[in-house]
N, C-alpha and C positions, 0 to 999 in steps of 0.2 A: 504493500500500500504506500509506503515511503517512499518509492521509489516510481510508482507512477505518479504523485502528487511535485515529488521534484523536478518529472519531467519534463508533467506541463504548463508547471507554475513559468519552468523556461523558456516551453512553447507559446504561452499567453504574452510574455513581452514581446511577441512577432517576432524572432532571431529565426525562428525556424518554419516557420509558415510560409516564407518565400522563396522556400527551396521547393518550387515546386517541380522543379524537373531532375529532382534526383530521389529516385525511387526507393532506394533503401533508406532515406530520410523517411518519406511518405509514410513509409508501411510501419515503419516504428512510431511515430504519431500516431497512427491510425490504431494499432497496436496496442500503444499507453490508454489512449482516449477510451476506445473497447474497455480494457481493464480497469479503468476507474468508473466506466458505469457501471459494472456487473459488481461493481464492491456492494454488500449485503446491506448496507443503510440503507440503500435505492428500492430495496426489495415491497416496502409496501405502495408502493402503485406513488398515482399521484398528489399533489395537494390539493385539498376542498377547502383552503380561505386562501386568501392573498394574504395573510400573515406568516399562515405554514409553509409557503412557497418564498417567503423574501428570507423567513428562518433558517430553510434552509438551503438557501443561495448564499447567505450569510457561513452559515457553517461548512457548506460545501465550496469555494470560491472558485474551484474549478469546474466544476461542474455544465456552467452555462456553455465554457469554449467545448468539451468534451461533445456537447448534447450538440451544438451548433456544428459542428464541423469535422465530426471523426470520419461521417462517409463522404465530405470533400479529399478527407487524407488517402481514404480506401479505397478511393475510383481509379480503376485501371488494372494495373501489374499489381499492387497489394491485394488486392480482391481475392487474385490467385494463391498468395502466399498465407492469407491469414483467413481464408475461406471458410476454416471450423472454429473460429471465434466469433467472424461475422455471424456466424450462423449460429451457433450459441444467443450471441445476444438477442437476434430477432425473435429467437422463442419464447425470450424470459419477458412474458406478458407482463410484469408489473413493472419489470425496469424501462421497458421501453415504454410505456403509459408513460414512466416519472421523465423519460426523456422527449417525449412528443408533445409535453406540457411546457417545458422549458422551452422547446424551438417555438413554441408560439403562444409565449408572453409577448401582451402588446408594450409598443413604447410610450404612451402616454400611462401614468399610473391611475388610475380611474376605479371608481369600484367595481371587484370583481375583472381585474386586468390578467389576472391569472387564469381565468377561468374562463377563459374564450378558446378554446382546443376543444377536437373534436373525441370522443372517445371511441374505445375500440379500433384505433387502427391495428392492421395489422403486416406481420415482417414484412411483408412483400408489399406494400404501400412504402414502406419508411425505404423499404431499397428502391423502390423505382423512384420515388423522391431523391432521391441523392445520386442517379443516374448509374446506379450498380449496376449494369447490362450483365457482367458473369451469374451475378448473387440471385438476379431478378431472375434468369434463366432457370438457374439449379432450384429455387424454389420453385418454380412452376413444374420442373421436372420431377419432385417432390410429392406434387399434389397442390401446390397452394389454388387457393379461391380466385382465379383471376375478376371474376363477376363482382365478391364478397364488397360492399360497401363500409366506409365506418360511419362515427355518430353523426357528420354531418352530411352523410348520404355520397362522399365522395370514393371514388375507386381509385385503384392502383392508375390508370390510366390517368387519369384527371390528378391527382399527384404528379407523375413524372412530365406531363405535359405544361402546369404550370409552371414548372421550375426549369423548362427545356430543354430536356432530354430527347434529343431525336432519337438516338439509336435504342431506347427502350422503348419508345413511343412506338417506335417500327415492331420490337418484338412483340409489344404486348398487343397490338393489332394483329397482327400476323398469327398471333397463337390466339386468336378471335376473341379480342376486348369490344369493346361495345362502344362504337366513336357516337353514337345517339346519346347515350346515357346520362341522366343527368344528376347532381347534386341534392340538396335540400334547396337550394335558392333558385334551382332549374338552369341552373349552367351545364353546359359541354364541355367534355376536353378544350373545343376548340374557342369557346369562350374564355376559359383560364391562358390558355397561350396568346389568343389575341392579345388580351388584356393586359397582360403582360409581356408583350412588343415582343413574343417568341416569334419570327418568320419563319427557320427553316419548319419548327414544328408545324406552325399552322400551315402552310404550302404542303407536307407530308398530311395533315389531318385530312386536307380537302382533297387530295389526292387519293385518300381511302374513304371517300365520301361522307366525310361529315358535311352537314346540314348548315348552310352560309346563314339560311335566314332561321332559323330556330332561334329561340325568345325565351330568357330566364322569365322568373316569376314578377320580374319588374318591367319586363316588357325590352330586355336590354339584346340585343344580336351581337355577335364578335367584332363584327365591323363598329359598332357605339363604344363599346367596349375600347379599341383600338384608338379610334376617335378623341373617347374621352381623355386617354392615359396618353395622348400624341402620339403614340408611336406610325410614322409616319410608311414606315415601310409598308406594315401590314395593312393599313390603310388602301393603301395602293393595289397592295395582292388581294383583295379583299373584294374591292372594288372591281379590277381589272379581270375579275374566275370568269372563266368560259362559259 
């Protein structure tokens, strides 16, 4: 435990985070970071107040960079190397609850800022989220739920596609994800990658037929979406589909 806390207490001052193109860096980040969530405080799930969640951000200090960025470390060649720890962790349903809480505290402190996370994600969501293409694979080749929704109605697809991942985006279509399906708010994949100015995703989404004009529950299409947030490219591709 000593020993993954002094790693990343070294990795948090950013010395090591910009190494991103040396791979045996990577994989031992990714490595440490795995290892200090799977430490047994983490084990009862997540926080139910915004007191219990700053307490123990407070006591844990590593925690947050851990939770935010160990499968930026593990994408790629670590994937391969440390493939039965990734995967260990995706199993341990409560640690990864206490860590899919953490990646999505808001930044404004407001009541109840901790409590905006959906629940019930699961392994194969949080890897297609962070563009694991090997990890995303070998779970599905497992049995994972590709279909399975979490608490806010969203799928593995609609994760990795928010956060633009083409080349998962590709497998999880490919191995028949559902490019219609929509959220709790009635969004698309293809709404979440507009929205968030993903091109090559959204040009891939519309190319396995997602739906241009389908309408969340506010009445919003990927192109308003696009619009709203400027991103000007997807605007254009959006505009310019056949």
């Amino acid at each position: 435990m000593r020993y993954a806390q002094e790693t990343l207490r070294y990795i948090d001052k950013g010395v090591l985070y910009d190494m991103r193109n040396v791979p045996e860096a990577q994989t031992e980040i990714a490595r440490t970071c795995l290892t200090y969530l799977l430490f047994d405080i983490f084990a009862e799930g997540y926080c139910s107040s915004d007191k219990h969640m700053e307490t123990r951000l407070q006591e844990n200090p590593l925690l947050r960079y851990a939770a935010l960025h160990w499968g930026d470390h593990a994408r790629g060649e670590p994937e391969q190397i440390i493939q039965e720890l990734i995967l260990k962790f995706l199993e341990e349903k409560s640690k990864l609850s206490c860590t899919v809480q953490v990646i999505c505290i808001r930044k404004y402190q407001y009541g109840g800022y901790t409590q905006g996370f959906p629940r019930n994600v699961t392994g194969l969501q949080v890897a297609a989220s962070f563009g694991l293409e090997k990890i995303t694979s070998m779970l599905l080749e497992k049995g994972a739920d590709i279909t399975a929704k979490d608490g806010d109605r969203l799928t593995a697809l609609h994760w990795t596609a928010k956060n633009g991942h083409e080349a998962v985006v590709r497998l999880l279509v490919e191995k028949g994800a559902d490019v219609a399906a929509k959220d709790g708010n009635g969004r698309t994949a293809l709404h979440w990658a507009a929205g968030n100015g993903h091109e090559v995703v959204v040009r891939l989404l519309v190319e396995k037929g997602a739906d241009v004009a389908a309408k969340s529950k506010g009445g919003w299409t990927a192109l308003q979406l696009a619009a709203e947030n400027r991103h000007e490219a997807v605007v254009r591709l959006l505009i310019l589909k056949p």
